[in-house]
Backbone of each chain as nested JSON, in Angstrom:
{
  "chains": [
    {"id": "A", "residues": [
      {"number": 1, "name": "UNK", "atoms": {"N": [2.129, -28.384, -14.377], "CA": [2.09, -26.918, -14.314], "C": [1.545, -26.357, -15.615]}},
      {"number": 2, "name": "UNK", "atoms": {"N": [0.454, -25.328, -15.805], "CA": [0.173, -24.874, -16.459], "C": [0.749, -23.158, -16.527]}},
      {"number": 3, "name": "UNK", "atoms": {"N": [0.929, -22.724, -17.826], "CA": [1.305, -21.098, -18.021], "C": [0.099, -20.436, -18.997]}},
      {"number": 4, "name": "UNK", "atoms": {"N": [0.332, -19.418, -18.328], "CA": [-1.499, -18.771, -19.13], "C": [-0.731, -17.135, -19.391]}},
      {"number": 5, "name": "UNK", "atoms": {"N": [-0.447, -16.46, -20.274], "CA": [-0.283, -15.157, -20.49], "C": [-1.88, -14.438, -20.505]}},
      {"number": 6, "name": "UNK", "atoms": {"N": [-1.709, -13.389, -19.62], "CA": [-3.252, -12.398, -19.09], "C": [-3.124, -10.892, -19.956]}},
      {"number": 7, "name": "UNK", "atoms": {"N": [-4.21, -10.574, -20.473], "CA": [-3.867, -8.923, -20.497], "C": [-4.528, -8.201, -20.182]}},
      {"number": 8, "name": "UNK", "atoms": {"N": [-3.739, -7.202, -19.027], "CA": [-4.618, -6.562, -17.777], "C": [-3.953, -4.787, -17.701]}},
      {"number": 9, "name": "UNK", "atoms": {"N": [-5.644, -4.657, -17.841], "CA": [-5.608, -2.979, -18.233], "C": [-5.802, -2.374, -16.663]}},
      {"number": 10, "name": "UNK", "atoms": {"N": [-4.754, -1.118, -16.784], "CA": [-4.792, -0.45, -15.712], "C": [-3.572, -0.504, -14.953]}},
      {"number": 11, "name": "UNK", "atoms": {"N": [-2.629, -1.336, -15.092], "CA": [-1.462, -1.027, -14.628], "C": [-0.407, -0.181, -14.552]}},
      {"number": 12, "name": "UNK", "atoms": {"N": [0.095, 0.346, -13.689], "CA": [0.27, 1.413, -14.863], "C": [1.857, 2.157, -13.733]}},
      {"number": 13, "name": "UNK", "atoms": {"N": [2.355, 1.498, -12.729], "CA": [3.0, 1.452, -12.481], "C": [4.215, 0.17, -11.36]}},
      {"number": 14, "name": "UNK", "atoms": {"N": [5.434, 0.592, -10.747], "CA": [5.839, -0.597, -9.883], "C": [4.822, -1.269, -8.64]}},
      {"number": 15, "name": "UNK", "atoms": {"N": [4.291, -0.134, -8.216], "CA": [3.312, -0.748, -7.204], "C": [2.098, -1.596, -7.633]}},
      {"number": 16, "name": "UNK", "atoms": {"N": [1.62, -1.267, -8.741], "CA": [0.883, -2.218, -9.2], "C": [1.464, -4.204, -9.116]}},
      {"number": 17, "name": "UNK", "atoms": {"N": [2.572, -3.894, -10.119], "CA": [3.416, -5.242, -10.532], "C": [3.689, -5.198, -9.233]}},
      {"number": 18, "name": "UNK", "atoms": {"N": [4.095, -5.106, -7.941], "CA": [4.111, -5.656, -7.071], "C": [2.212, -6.467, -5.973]}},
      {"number": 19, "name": "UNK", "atoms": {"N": [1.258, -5.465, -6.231], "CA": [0.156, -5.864, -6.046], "C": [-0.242, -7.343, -7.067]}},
      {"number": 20, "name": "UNK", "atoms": {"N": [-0.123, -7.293, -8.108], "CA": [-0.37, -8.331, -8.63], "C": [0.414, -9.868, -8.599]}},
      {"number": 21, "name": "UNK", "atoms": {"N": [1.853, -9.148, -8.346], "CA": [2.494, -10.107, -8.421], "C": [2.715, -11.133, -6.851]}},
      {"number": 22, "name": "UNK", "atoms": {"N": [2.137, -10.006, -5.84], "CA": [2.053, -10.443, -4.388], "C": [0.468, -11.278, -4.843]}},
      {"number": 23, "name": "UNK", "atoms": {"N": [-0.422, -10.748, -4.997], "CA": [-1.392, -11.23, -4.819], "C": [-1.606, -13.081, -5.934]}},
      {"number": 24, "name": "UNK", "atoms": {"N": [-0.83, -13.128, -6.823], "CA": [-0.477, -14.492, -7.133], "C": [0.13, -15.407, -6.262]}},
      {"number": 25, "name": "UNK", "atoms": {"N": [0.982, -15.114, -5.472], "CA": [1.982, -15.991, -4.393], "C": [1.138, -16.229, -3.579]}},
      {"number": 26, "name": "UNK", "atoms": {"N": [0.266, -14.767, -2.556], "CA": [-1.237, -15.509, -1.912], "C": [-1.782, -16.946, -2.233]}},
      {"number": 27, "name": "UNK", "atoms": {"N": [-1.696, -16.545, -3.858], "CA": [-2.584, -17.845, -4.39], "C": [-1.952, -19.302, -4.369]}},
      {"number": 28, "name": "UNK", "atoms": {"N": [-0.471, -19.312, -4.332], "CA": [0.322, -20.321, -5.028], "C": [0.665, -20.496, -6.397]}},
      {"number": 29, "name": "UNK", "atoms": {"N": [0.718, -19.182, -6.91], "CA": [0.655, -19.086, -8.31], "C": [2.124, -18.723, -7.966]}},
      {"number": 30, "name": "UNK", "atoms": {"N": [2.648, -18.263, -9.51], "CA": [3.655, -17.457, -9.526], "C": [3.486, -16.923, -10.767]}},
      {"number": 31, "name": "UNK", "atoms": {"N": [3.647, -15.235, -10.443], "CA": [3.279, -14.242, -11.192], "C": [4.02, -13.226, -11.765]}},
      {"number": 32, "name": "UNK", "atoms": {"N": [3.899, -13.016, -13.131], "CA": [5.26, -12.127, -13.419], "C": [4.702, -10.753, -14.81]}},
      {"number": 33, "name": "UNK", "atoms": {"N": [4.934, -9.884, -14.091], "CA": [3.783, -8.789, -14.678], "C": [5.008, -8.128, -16.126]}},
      {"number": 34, "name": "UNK", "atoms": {"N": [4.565, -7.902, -17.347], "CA": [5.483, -7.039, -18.107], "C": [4.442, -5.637, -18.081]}},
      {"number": 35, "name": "UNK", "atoms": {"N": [5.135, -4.787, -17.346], "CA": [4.295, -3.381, -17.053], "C": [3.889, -2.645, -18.801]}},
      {"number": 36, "name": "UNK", "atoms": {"N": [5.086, -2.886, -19.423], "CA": [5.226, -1.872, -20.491], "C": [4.131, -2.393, -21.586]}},
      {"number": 37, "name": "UNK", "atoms": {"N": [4.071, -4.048, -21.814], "CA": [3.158, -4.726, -22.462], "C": [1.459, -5.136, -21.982]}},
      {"number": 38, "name": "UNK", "atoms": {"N": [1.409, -4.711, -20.534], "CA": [0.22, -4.71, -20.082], "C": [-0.35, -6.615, -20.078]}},
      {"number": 39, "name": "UNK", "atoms": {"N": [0.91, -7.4, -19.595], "CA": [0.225, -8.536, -19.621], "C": [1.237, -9.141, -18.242]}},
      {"number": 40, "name": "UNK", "atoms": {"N": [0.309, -10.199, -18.155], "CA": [0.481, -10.899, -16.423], "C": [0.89, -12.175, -17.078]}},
      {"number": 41, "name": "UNK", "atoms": {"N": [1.982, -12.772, -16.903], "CA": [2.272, -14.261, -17.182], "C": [1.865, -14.855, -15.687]}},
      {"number": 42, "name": "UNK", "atoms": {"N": [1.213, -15.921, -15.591], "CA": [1.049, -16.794, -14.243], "C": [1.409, -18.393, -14.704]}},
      {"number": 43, "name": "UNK", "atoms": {"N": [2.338, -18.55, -13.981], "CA": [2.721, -20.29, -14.123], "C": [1.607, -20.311, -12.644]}},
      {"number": 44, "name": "UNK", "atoms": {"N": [0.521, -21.431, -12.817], "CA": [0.171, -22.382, -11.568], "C": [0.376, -23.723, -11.593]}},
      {"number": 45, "name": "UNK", "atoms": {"N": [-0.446, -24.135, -10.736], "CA": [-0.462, -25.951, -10.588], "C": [-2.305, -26.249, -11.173]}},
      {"number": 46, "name": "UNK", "atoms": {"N": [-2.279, -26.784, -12.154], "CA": [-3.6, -26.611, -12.817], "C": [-4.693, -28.024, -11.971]}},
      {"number": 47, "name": "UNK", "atoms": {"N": [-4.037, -28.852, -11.023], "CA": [-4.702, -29.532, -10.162], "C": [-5.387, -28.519, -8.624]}},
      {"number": 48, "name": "UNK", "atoms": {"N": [-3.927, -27.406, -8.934], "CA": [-4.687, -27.154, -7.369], "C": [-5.601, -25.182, -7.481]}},
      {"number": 49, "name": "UNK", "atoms": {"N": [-5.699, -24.918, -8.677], "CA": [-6.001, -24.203, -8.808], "C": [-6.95, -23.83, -10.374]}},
      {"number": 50, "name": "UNK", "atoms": {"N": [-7.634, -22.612, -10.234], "CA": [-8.264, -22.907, -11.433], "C": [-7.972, -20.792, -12.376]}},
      {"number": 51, "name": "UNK", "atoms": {"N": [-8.16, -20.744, -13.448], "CA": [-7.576, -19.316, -14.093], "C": [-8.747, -18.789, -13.87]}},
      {"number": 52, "name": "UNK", "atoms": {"N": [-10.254, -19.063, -13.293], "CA": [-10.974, -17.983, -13.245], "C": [-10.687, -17.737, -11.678]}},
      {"number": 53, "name": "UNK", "atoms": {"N": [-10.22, -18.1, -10.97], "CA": [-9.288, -17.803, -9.458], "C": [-8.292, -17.028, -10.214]}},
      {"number": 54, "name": "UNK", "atoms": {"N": [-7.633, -17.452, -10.66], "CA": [-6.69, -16.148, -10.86], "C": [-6.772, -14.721, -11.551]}},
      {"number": 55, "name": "UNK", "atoms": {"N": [-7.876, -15.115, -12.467], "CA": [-8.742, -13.66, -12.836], "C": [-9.0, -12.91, -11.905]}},
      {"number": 56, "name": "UNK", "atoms": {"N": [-10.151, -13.379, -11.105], "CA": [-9.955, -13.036, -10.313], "C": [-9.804, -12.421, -9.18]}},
      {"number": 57, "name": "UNK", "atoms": {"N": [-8.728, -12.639, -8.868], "CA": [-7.368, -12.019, -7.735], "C": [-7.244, -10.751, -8.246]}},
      {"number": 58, "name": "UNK", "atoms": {"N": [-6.307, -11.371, -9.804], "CA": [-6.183, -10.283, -10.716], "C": [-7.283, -9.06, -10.554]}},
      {"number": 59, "name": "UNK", "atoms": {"N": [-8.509, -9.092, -10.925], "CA": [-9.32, -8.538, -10.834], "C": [-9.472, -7.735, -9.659]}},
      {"number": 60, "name": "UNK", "atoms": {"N": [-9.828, -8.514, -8.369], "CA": [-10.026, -8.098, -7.292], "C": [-8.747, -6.864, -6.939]}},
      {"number": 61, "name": "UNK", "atoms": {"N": [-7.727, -6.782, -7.241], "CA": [-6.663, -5.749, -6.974], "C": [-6.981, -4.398, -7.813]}},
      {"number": 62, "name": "UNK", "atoms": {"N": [-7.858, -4.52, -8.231], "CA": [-8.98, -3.563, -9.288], "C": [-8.047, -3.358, -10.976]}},
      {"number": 63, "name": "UNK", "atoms": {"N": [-7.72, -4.338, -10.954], "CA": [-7.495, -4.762, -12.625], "C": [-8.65, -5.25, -13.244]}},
      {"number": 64, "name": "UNK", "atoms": {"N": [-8.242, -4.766, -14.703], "CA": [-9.688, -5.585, -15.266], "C": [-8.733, -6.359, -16.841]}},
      {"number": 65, "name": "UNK", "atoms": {"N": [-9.015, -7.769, -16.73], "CA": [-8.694, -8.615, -17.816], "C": [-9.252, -7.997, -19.637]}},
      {"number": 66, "name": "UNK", "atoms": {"N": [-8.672, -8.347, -20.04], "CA": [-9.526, -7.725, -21.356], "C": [-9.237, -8.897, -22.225]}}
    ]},
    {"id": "B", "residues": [
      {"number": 1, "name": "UNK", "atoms": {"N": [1.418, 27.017, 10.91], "CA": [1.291, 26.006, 9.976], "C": [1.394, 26.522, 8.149]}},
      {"number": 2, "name": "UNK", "atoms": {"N": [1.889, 25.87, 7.721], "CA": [2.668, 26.306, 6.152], "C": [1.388, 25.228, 5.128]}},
      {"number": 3, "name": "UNK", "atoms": {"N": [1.221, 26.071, 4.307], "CA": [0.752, 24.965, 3.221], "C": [1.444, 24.674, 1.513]}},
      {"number": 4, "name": "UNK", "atoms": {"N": [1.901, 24.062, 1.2], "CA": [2.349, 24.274, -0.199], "C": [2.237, 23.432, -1.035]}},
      {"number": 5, "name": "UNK", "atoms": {"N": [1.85, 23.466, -2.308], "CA": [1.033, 22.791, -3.103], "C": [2.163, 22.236, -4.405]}},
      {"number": 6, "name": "UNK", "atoms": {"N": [2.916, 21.223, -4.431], "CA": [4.134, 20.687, -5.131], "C": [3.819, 20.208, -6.419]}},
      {"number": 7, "name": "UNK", "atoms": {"N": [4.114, 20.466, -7.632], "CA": [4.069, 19.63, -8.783], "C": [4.879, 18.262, -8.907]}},
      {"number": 8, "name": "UNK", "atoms": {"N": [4.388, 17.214, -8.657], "CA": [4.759, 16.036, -9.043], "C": [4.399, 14.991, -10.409]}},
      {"number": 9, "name": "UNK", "atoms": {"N": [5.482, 14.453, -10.873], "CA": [5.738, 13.948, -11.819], "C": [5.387, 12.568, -11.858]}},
      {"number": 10, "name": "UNK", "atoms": {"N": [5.278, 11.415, -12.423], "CA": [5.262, 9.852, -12.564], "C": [4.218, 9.406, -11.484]}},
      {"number": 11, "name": "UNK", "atoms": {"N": [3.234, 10.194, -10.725], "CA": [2.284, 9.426, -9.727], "C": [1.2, 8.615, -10.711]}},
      {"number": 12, "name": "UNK", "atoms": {"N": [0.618, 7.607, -11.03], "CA": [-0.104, 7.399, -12.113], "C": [-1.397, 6.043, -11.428]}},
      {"number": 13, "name": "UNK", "atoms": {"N": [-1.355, 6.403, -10.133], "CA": [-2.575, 5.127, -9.791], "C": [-2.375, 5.646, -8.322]}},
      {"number": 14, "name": "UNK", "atoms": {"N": [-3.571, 5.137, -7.539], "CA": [-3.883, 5.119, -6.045], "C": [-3.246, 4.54, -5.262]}},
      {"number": 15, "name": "UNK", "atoms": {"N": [-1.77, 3.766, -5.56], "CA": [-1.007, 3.135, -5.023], "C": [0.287, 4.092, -4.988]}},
      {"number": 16, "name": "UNK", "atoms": {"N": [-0.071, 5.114, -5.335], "CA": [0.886, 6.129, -5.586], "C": [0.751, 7.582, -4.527]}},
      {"number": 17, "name": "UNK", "atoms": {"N": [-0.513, 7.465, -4.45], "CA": [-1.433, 8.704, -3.983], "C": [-0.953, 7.857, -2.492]}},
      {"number": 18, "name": "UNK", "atoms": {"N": [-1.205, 6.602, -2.074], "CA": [-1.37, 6.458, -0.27], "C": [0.714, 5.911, -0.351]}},
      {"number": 19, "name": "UNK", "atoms": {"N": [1.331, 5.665, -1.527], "CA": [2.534, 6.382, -0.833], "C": [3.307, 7.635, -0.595]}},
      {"number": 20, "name": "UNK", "atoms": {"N": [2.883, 8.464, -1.512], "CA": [2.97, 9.604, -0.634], "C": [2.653, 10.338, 0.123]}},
      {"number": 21, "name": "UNK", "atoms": {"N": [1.061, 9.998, 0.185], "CA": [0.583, 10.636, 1.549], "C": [0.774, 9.726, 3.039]}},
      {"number": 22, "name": "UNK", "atoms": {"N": [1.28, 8.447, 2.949], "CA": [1.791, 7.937, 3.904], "C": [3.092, 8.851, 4.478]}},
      {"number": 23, "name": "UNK", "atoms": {"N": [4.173, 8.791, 3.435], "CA": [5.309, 9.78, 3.41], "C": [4.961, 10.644, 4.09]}},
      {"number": 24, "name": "UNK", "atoms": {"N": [4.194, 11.602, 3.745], "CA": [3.964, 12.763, 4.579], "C": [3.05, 12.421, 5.791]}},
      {"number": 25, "name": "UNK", "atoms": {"N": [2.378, 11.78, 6.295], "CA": [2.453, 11.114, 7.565], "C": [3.41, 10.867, 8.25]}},
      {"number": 26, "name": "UNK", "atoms": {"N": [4.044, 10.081, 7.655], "CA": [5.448, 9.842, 8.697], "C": [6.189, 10.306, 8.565]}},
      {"number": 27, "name": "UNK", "atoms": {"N": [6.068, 12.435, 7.939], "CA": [6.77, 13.339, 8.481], "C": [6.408, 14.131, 9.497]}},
      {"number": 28, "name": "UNK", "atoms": {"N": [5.397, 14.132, 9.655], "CA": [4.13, 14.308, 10.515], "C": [3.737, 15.821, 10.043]}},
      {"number": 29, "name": "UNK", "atoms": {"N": [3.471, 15.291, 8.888], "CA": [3.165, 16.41, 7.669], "C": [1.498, 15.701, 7.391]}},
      {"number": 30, "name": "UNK", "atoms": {"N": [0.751, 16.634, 6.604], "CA": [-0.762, 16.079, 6.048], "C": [-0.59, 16.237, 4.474]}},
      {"number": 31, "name": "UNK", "atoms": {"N": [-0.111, 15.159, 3.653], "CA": [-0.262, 15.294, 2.435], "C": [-1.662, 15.242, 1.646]}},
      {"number": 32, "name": "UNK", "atoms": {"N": [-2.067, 15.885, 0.529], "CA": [-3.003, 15.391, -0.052], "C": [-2.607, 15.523, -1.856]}},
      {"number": 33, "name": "UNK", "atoms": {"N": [-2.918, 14.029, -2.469], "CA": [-2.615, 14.258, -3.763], "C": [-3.612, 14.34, -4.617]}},
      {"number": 34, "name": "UNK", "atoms": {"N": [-3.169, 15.047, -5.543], "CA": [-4.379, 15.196, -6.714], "C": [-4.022, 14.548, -7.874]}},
      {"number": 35, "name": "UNK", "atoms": {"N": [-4.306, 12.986, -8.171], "CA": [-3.632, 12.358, -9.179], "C": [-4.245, 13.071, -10.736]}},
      {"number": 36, "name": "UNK", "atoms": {"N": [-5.087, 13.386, -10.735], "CA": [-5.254, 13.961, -12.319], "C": [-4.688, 15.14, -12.301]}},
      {"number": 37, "name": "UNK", "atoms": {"N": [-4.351, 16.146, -10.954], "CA": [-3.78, 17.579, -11.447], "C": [-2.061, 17.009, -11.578]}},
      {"number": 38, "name": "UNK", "atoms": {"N": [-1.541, 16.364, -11.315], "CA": [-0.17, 15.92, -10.66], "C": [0.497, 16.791, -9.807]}},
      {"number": 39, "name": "UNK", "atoms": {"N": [-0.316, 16.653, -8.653], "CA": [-0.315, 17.866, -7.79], "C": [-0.688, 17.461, -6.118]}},
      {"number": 40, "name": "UNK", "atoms": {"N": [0.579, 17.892, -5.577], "CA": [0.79, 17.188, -3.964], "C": [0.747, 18.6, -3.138]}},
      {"number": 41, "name": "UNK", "atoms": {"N": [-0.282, 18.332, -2.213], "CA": [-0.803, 19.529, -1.303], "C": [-0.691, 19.25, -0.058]}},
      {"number": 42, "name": "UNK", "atoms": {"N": [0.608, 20.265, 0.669], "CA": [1.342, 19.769, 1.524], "C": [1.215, 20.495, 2.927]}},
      {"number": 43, "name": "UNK", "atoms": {"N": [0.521, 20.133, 4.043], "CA": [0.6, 20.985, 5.258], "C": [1.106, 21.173, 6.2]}},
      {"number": 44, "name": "UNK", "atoms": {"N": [2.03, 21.324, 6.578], "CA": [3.163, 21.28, 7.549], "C": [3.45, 22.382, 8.489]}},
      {"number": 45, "name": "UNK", "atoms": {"N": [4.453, 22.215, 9.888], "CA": [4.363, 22.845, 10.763], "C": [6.137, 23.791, 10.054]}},
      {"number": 46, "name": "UNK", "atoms": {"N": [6.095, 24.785, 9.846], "CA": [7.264, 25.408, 9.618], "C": [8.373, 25.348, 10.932]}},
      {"number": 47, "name": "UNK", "atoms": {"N": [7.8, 24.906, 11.939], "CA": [8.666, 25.005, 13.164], "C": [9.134, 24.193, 12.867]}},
      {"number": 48, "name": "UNK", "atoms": {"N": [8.716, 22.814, 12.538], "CA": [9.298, 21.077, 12.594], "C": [9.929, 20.891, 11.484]}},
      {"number": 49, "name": "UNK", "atoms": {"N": [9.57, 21.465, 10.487], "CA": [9.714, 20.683, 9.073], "C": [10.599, 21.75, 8.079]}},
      {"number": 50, "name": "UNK", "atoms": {"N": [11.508, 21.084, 7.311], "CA": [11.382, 22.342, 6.315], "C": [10.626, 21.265, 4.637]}},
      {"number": 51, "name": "UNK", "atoms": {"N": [10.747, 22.489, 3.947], "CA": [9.913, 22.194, 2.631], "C": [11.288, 21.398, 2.011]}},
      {"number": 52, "name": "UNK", "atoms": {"N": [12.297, 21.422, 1.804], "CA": [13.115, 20.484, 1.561], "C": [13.289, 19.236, 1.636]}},
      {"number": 53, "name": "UNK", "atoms": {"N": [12.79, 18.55, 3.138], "CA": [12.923, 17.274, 4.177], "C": [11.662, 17.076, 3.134]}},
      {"number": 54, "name": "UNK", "atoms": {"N": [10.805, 17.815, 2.784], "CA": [8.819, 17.29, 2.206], "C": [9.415, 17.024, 0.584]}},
      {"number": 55, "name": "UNK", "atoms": {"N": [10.065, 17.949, 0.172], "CA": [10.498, 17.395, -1.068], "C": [11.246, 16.027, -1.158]}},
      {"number": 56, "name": "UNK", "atoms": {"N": [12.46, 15.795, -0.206], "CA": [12.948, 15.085, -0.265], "C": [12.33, 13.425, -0.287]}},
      {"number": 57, "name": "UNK", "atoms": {"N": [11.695, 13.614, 0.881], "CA": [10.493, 12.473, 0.946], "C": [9.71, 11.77, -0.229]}},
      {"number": 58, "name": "UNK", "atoms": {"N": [8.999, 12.986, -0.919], "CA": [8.927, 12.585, -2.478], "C": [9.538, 12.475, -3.036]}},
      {"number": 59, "name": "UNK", "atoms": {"N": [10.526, 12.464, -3.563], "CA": [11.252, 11.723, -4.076], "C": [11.971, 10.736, -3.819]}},
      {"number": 60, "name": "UNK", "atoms": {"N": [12.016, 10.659, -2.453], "CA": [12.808, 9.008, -2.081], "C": [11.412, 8.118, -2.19]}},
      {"number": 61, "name": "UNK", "atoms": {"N": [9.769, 8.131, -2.696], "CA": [9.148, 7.33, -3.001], "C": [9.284, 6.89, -4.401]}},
      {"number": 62, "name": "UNK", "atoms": {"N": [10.058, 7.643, -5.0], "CA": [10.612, 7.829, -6.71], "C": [9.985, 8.726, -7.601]}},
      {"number": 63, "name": "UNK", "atoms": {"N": [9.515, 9.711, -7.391], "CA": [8.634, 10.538, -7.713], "C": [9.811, 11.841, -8.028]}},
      {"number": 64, "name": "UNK", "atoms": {"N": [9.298, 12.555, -9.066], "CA": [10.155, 13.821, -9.4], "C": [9.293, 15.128, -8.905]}},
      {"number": 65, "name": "UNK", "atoms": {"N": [9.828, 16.104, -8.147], "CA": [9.26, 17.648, -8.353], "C": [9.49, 18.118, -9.553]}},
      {"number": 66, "name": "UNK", "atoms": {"N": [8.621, 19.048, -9.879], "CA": [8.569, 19.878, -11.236], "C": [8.84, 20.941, -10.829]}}
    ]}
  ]
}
């Protein structure tokens, strides 16, 4: 298992941290947003997945990594 | 038909805007929000509805009136 801390601009409330944090489990990730610090912790499985997939996701929920 | 235009507090992304205008859907109300004014524009049938039940709604999404 690999852990990668993200920092992702634009969050900016609970529905977000739930969008992001749903959209990691999609993945098989597991995702855990600190709203106030603006960063995404993701534990994955670094065999079955890769962090520009989880960018992303991230991304795709219209976050942008910085 | 009634229209009234609500100051709301803490809406801060588009995940905010389609839950409360869902809310007011499934009062069978027509919400529309204005996330940069913080401002919920509300159309409703005065026969069916009162402006109370529309307040209330917003705020059971967690949202404050001003």
């Amino acid at each position: 298992m690999q852990t990668v801390t993200l920092n992702v601009e634009g969050m900016s409330c609970n529905h977000c941290v739930s969008s992001i944090e749903n959209a990691m489990k999609e993945l098989g990730a597991s995702g855990k947003v600190d709203l106030a610090a603006g960063k995404v912790m993701v534990e994955y499985d670094e065999n079955q997945l890769t962090l520009d997939a989880i960018k992303e996701a991230i991304e795709d929920q219209g976050y942008d990594i910085v």
